[in-house]
N, CA and C atoms as a LAMMPS dump frame, in Angstrom:
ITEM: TIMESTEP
0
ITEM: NUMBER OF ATOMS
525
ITEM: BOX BOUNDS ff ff ff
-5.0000000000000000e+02 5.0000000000000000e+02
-5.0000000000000000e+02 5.0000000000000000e+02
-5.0000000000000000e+02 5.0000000000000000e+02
ITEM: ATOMS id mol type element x y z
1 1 1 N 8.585 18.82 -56.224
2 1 2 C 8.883 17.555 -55.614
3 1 3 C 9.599 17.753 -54.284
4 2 1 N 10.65 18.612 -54.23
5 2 2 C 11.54 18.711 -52.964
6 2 3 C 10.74 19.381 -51.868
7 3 1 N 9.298 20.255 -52.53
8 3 2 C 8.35 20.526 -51.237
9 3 3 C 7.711 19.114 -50.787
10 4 1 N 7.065 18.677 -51.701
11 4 2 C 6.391 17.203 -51.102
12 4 3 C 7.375 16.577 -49.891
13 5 1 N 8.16 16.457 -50.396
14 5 2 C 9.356 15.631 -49.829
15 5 3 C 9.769 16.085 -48.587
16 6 1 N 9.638 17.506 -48.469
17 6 2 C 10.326 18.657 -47.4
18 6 3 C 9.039 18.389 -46.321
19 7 1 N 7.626 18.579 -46.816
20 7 2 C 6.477 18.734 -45.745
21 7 3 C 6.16 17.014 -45.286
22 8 1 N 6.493 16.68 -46.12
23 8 2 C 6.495 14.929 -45.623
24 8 3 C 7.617 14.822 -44.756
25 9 1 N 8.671 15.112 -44.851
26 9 2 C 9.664 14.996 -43.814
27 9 3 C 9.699 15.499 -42.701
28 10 1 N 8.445 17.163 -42.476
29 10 2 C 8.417 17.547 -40.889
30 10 3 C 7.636 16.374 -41.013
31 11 1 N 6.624 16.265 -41.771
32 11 2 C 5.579 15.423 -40.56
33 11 3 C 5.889 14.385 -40.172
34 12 1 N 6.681 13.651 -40.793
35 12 2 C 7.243 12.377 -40.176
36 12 3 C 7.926 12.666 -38.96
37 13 1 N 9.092 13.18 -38.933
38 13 2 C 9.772 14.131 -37.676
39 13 3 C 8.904 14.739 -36.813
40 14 1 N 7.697 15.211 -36.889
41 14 2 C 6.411 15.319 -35.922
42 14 3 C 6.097 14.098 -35.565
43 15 1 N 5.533 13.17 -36.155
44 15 2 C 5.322 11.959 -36.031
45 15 3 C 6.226 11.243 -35.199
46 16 1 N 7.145 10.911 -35.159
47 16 2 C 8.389 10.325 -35.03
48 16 3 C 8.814 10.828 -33.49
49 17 1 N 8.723 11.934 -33.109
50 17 2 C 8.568 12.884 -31.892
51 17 3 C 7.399 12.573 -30.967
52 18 1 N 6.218 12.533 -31.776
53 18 2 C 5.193 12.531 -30.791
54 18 3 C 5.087 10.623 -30.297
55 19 1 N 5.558 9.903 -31.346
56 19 2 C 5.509 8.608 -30.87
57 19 3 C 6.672 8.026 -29.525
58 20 1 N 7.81 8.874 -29.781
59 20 2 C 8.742 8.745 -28.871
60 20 3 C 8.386 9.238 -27.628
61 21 1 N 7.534 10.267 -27.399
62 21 2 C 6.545 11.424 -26.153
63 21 3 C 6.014 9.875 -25.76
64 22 1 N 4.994 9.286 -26.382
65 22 2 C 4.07 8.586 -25.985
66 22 3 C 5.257 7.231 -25.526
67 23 1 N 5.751 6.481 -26.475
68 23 2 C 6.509 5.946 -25.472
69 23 3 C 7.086 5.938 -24.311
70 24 1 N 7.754 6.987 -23.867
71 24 2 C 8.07 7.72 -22.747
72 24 3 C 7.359 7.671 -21.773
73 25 1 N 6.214 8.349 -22.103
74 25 2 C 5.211 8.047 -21.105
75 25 3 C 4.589 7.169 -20.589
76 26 1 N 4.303 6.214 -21.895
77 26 2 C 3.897 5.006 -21.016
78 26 3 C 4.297 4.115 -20.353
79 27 1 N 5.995 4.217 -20.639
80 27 2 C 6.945 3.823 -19.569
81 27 3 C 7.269 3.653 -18.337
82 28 1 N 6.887 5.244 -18.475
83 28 2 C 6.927 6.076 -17.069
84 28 3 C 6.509 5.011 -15.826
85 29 1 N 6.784 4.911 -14.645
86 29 2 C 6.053 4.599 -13.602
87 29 3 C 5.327 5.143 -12.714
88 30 1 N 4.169 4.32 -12.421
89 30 2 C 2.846 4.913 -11.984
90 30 3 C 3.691 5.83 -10.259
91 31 1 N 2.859 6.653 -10.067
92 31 2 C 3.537 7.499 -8.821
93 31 3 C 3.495 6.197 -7.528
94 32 1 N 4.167 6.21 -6.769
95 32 2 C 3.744 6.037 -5.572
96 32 3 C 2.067 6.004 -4.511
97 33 1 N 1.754 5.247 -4.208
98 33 2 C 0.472 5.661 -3.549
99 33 3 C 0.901 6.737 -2.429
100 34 1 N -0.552 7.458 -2.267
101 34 2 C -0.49 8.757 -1.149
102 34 3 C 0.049 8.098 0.072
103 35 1 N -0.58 6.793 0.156
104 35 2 C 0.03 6.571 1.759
105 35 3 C 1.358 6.86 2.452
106 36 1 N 2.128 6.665 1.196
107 36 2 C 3.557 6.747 1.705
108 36 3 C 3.97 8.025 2.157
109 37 1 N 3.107 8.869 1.677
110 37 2 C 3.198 10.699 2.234
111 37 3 C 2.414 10.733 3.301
112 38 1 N 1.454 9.925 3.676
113 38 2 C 0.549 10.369 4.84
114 38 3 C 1.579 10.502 5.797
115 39 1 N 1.224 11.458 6.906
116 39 2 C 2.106 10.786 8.036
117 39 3 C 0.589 10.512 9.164
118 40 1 N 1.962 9.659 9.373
119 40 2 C 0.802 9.184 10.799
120 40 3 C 1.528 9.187 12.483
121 41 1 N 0.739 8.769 13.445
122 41 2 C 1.249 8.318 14.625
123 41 3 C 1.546 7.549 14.979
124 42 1 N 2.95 7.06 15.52
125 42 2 C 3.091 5.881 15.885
126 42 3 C 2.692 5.632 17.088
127 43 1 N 2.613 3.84 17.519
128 43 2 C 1.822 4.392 19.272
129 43 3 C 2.639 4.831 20.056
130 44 1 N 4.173 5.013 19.869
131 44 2 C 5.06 5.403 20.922
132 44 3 C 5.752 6.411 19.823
133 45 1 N 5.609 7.315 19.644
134 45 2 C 6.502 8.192 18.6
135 45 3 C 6.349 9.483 17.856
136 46 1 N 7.364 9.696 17.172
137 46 2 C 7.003 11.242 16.558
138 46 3 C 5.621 10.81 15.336
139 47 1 N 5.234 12.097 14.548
140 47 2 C 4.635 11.739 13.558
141 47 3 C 5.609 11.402 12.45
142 48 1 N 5.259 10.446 11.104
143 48 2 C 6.145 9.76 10.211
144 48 3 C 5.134 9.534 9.196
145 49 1 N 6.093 9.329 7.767
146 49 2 C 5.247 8.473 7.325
147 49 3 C 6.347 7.165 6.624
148 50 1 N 5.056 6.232 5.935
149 50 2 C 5.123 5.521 5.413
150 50 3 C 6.532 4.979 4.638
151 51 1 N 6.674 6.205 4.029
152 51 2 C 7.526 5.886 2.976
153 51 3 C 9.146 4.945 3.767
154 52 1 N 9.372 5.165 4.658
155 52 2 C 10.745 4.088 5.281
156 52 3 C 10.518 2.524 4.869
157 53 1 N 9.212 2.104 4.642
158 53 2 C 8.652 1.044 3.852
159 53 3 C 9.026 0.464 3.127
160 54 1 N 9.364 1.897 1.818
161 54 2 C 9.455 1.688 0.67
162 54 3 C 11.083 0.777 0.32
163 55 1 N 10.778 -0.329 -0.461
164 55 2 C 12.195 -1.102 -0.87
165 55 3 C 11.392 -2.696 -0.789
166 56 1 N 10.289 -3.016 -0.146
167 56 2 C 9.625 -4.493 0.127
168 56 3 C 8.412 -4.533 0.374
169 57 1 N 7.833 -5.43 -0.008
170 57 2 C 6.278 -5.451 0.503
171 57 3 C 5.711 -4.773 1.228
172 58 1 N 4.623 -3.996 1.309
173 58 2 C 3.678 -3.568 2.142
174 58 3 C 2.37 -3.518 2.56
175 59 1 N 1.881 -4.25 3.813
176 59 2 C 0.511 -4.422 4.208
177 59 3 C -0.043 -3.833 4.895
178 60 1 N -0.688 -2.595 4.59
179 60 2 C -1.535 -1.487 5.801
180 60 3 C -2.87 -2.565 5.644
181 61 1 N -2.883 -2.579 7.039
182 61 2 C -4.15 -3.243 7.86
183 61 3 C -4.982 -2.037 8.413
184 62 1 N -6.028 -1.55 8.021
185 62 2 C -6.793 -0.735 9.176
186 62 3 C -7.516 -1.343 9.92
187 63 1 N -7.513 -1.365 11.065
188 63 2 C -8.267 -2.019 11.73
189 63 3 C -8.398 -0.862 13.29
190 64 1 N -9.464 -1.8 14.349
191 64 2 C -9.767 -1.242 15.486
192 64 3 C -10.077 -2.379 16.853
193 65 1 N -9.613 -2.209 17.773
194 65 2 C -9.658 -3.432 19.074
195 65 3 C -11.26 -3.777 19.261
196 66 1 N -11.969 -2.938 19.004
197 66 2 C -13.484 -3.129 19.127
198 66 3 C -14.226 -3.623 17.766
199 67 1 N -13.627 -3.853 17.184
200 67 2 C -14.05 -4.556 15.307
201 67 3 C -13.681 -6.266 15.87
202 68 1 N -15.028 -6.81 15.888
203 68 2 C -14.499 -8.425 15.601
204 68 3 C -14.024 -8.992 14.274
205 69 1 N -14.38 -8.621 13.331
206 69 2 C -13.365 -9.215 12.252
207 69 3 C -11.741 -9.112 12.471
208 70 1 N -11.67 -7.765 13.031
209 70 2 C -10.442 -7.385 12.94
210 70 3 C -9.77 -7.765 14.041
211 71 1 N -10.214 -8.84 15.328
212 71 2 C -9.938 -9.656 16.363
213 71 3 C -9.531 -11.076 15.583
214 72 1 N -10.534 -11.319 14.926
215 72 2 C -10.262 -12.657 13.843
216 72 3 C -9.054 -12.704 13.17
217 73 1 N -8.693 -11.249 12.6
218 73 2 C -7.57 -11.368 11.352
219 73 3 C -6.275 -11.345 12.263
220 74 1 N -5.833 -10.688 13.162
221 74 2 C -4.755 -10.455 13.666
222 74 3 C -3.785 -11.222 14.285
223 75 1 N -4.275 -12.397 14.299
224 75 2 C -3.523 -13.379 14.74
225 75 3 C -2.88 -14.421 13.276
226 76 1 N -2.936 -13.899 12.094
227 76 2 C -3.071 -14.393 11.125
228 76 3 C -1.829 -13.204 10.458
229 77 1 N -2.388 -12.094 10.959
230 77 2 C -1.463 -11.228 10.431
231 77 3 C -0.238 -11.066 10.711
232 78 1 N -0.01 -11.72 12.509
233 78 2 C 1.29 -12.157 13.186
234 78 3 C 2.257 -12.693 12.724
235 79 1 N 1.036 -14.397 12.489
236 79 2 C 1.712 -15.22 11.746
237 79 3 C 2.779 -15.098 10.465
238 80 1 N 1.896 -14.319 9.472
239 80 2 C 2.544 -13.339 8.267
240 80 3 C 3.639 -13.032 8.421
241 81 1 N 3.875 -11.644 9.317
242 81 2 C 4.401 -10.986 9.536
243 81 3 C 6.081 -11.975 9.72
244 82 1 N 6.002 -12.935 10.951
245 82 2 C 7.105 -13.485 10.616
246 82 3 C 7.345 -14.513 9.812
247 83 1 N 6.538 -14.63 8.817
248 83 2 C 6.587 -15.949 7.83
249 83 3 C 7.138 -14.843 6.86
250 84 1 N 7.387 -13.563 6.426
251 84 2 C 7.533 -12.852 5.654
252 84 3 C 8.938 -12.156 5.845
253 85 1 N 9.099 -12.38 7.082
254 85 2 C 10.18 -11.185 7.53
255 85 3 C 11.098 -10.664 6.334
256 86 1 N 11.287 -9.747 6.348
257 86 2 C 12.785 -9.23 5.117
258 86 3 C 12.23 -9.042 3.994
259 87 1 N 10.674 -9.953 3.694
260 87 2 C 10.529 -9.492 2.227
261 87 3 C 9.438 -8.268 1.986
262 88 1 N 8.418 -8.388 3.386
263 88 2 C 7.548 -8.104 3.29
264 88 3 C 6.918 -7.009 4.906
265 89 1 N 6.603 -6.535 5.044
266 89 2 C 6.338 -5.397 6.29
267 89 3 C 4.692 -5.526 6.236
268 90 1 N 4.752 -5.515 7.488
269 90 2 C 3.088 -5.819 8.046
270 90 3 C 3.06 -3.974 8.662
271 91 1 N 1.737 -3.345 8.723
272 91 2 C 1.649 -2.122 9.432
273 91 3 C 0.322 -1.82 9.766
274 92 1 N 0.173 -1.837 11.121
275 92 2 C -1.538 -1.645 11.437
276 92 3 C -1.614 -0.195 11.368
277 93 1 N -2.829 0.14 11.204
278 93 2 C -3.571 1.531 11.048
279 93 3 C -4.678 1.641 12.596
280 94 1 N -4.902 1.791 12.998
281 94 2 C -6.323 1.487 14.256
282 94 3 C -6.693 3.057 14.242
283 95 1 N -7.767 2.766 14.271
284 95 2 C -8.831 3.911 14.601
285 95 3 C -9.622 3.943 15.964
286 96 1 N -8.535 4.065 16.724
287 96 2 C -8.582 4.506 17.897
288 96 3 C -7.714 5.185 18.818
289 97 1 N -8.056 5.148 20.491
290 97 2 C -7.134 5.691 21.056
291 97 3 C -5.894 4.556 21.845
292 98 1 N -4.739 5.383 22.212
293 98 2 C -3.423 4.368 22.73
294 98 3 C -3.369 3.478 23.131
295 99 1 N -4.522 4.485 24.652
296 99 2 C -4.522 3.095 25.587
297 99 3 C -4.874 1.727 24.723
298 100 1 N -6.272 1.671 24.258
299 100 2 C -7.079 0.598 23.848
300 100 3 C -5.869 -0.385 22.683
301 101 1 N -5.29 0.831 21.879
302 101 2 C -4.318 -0.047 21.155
303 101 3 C -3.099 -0.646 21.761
304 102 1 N -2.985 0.024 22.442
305 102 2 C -2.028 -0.963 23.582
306 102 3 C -2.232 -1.907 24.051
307 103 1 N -3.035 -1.86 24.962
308 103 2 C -3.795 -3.129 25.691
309 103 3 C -4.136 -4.177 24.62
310 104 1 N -4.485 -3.939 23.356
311 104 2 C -5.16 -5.169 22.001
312 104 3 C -3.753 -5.405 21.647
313 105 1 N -2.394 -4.352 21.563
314 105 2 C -1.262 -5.219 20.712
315 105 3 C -0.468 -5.879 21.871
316 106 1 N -0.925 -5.446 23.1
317 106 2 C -0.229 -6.664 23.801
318 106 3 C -1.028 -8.092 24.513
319 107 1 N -1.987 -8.125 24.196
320 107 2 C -3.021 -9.251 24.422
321 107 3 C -2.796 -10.561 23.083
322 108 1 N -2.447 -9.686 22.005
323 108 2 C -2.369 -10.34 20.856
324 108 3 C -0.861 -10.517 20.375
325 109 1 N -0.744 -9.939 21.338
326 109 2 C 1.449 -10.433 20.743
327 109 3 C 1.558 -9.519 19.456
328 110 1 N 1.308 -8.516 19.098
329 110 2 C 1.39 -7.982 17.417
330 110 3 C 2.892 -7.476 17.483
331 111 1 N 3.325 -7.9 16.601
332 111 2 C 4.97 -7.783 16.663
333 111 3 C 5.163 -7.013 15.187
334 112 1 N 4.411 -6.293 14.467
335 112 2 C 4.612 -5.231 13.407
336 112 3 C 4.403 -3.589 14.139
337 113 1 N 4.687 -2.235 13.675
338 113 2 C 4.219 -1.571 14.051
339 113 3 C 3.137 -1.133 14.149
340 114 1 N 2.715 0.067 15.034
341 114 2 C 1.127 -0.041 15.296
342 114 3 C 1.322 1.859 14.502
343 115 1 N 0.159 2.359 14.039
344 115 2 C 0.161 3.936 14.09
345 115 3 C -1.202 3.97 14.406
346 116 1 N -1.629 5.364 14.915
347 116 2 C -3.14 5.443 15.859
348 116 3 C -3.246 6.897 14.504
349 117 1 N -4.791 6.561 14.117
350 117 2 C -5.257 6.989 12.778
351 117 3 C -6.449 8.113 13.694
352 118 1 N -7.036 7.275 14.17
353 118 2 C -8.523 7.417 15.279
354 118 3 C -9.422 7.792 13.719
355 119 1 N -10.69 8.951 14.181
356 119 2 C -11.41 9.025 13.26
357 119 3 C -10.765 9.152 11.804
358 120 1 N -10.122 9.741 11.863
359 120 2 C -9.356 10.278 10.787
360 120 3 C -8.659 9.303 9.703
361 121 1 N -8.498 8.136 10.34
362 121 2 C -8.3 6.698 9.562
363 121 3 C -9.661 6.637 8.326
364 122 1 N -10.449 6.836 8.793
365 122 2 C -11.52 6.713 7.623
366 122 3 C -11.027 7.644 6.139
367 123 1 N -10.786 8.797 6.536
368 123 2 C -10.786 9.516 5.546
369 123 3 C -9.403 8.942 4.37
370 124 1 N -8.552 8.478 4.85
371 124 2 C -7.479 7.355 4.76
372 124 3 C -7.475 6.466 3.606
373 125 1 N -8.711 5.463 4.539
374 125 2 C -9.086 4.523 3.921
375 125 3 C -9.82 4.689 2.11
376 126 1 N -10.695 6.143 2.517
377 126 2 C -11.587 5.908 1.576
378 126 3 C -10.528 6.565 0.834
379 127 1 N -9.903 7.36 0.511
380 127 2 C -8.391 7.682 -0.238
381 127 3 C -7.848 6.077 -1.224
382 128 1 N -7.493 5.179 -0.095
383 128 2 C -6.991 4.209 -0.531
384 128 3 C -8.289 3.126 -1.382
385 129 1 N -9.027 3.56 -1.457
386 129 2 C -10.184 2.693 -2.078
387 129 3 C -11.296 1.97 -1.259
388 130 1 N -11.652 2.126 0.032
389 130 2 C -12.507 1.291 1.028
390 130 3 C -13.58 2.125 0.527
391 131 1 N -14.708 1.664 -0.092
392 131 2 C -15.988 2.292 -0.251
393 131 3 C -16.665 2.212 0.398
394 132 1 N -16.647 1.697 1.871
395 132 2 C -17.89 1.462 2.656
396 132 3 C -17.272 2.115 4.209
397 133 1 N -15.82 2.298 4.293
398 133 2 C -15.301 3.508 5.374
399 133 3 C -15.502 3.114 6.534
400 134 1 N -15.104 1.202 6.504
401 134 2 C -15.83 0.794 7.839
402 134 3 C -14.367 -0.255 7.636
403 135 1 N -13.789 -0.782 8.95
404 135 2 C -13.19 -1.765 9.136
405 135 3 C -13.666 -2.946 9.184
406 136 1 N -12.308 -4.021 9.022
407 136 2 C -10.966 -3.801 8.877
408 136 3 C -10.764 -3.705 7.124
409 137 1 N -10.367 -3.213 6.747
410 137 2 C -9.759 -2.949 5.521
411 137 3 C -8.761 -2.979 5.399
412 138 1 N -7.491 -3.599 4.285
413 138 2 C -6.203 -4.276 4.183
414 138 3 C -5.905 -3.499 2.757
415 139 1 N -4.759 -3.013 2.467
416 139 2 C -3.695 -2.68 1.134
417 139 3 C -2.764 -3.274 1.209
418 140 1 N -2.517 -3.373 0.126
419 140 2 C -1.265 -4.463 -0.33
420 140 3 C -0.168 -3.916 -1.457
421 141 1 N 0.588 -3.148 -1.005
422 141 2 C 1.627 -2.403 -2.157
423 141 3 C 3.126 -2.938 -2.109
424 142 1 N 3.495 -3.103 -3.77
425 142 2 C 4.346 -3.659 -3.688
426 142 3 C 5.902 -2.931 -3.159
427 143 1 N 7.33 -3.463 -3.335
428 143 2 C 8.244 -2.482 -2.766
429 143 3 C 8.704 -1.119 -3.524
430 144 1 N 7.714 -0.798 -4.849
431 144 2 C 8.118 0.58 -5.126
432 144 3 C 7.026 1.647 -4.624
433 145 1 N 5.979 1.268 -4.153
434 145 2 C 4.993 2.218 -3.702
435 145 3 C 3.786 1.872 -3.987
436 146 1 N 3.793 1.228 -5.143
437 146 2 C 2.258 1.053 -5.91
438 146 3 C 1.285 -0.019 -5.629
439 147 1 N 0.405 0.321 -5.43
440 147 2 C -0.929 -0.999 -4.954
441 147 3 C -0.935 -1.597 -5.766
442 148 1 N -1.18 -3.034 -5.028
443 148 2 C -1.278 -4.471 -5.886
444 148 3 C -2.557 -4.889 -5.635
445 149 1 N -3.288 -4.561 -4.297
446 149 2 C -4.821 -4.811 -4.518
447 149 3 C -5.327 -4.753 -2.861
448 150 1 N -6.49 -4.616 -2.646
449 150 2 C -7.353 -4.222 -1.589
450 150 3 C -7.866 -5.571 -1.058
451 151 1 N -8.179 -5.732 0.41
452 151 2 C -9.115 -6.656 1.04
453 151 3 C -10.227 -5.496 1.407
454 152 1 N -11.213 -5.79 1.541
455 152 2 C -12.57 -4.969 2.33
456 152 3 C -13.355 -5.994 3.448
457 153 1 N -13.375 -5.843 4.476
458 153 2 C -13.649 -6.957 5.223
459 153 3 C -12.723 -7.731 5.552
460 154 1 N -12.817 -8.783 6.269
461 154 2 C -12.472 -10.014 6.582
462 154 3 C -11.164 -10.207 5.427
463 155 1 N -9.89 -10.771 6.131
464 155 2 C -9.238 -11.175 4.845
465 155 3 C -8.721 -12.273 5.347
466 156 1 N -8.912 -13.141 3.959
467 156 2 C -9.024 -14.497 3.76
468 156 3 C -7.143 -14.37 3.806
469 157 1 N -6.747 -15.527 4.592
470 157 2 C -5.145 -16.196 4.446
471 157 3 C -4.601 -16.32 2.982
472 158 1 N -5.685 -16.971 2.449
473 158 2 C -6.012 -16.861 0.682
474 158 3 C -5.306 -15.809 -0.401
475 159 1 N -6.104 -14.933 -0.126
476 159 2 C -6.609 -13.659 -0.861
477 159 3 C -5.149 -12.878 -0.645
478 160 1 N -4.997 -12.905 0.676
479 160 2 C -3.888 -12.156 1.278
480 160 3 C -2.343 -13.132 0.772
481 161 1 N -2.099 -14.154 0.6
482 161 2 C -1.026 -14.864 0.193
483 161 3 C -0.953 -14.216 -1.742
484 162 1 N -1.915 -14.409 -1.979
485 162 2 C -1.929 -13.764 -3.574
486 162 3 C -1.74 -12.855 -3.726
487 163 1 N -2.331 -11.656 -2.87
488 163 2 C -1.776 -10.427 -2.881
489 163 3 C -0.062 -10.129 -2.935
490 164 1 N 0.289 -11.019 -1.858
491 164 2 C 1.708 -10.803 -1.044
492 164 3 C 2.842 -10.845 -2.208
493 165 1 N 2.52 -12.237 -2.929
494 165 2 C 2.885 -12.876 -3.721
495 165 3 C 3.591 -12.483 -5.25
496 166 1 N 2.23 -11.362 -5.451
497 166 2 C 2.161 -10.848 -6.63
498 166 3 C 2.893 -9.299 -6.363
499 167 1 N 3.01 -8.7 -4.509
500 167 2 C 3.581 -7.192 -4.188
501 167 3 C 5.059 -7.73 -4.396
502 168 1 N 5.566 -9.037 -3.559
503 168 2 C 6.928 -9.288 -3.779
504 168 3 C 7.493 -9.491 -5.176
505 169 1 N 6.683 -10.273 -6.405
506 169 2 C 7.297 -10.653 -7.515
507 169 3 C 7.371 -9.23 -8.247
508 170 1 N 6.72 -8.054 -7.911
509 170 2 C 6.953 -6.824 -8.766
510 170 3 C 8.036 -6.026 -7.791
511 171 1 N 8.55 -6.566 -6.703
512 171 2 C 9.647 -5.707 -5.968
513 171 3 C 10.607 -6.398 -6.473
514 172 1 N 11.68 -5.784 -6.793
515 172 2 C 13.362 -5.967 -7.088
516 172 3 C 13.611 -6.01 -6.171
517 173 1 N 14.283 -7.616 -6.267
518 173 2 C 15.686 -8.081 -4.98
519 173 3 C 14.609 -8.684 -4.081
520 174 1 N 13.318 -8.973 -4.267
521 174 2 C 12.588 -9.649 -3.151
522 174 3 C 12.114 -11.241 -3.432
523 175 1 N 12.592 -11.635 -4.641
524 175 2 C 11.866 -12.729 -5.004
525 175 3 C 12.881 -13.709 -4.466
C-alpha cells in the first residue's frame, strides 16, 4: 500500500510541477516586436531604434513621397498625431532618399518623426507582416511592444481609431 501511495505521490508532484511550468508560461508575455530592435535612420540623426517608444502607443507608417495613397493618408496621420499626443506616437518609415523626404515632410507639415528605410524598408515590412511589400503599410503596437494589428494599403480613419484604441487600452497608465 505505502508503494501505491509513494508512486502516486511522485506522480502527482510531477503533475503538479508540470502544471505550474505550463502556467508560467502561459503567463509569460509575448516578446516585444523586432521593430523595436531595428535600428533605423532618422532624417537628421544618428542610427536608433525604436524601442524609446516603448511606454505608449505606437504607429509605424511605411510609406514613400511618390506613393499616392500614402499622399492621401498623411494628412490624417497629422491630425492623429496631435489628437493623440502623450498617449500615443505616430512614426513614419519612407522608403526613400532625404532630400525627397524632406521636401514631402515639409509640404505636409508632418510633425511626428521621420526615419529613411529606402529599399531596405521592404524587407521591414514583410518582417512585420505586409505580404505584398508595397506601400503604404501601417502597425499598430501597443505601449509594451506587442502588435495590436496591421493596415495594408490605404488606412481608413476607421480602422486606424480601433486599432489606436485597443494599443492604448492594453498600455498601463494610458487609458
Amino acid at each position: 500500500m505505502n508503494f501505491v501511495l509513494s508512486t502516486f505521490g511522485r506522480h502527482a508532484a510531477a503533475l503538479a510541477a508540470a502544471l505550474a511550468c505550463s502556467v508560467a508560461l502561459a503567463a509569460a508575455p509575448a516578446a516585444p516586436a523586432a521593430i523595436y530592435q531595428t535600428q533605423l535612420q532618422p532624417l537628421d540623426g544618428k542610427l536608433e531604434s525604436l524601442d524609446r517608444y516603448r511606454g505608449h502607443a505606437l504607429v509605424v507608417n511605411f510609406w514613400a513621397p511618390w506613393c499616392g495613397p500614402c499622399r492621401t493618408e498623411v494628412p490624417e496621420f497629422v491630425a492623429m498625431q496631435d489628437a493623440y499626443r502623450g498617449k500615443a506616437q505616430f512614426v513614419g518609415v519612407a522608403l526613400d532618399e532625404a532630400a525627397a523626404v524632406r521636401a514631402f515632410a515639409h509640404d505636409y507639415g508632418i510633425n511626428y518623426p521621420l526615419y529613411l528605410a529606402g529599399m531596405g524598408g521592404i524587407a521591414i515590412m514583410l518582417r512585420e507582416g505586409d505580404t505584398r511589400g508595397a506601400v503604404p503599410f501601417t502597425v499598430v503596437y501597443d505601449g509594451n511592444g506587442h502588435k495590436v494589428g496591421t493596415i495594408t494599403g490605404l488606412a481608413s480613419p476607421e480602422k486606424l481609431e480601433a486599432l489606436l484604441a485597443a494599443a492604448i487600452a492594453a498600455t498601463p497608465g494610458d487609458h
